[in-house]
C-alpha positions in Angstrom: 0.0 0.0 0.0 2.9 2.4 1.0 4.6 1.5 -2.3 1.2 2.6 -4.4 1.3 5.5 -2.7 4.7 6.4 -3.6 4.3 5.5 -7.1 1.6 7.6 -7.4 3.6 10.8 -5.6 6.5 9.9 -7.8 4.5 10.1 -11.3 2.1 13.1 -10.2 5.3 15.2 -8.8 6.6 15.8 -12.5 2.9 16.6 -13.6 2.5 19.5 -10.9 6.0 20.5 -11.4 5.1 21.2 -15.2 1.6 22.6 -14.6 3.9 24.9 -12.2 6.0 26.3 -14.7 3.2 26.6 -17.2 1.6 28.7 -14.9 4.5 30.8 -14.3 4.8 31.3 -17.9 1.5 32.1 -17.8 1.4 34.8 -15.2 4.8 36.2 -16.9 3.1 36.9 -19.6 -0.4 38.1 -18.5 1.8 40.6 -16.7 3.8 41.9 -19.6 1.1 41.9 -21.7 -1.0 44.4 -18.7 2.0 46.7 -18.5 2.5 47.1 -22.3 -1.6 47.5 -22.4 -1.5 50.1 -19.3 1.6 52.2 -21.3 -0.5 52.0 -24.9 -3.4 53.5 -22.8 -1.7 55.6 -21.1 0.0 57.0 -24.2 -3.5 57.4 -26.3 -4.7 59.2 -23.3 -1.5 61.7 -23.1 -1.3 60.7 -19.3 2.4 60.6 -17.7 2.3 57.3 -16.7 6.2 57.8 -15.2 5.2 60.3 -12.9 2.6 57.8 -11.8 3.2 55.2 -9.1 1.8 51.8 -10.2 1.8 49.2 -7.6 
């Protein structure tokens, strides 16, 4: 029963470990894509966006 378990750790361990990543890609370039958005926006709009503090 113990070795079941392990197995299954063992082959779902890689899975996370690339759904992981994925998402990190993911939120990398969610983010980028934001910022560029947020600077074409602010650009249309004239607005300084340097002097502006964006958290």
């Amino acid at each position: 029963m113990t070795e079941d378990k392990h197995r299954e750790t063992t082959r779902r361990n890689p899975m996370l470990e690339a759904a992981h990543e994925e998402m990190v890609k993911f939120e990398r370039k969610e983010n980028e894509f934001r910022k560029k958005d947020r600077e074409e926006r602010a650009s249309e709009l004239h607005l300084p966006l340097n002097d502006i503090k964006i958290h």
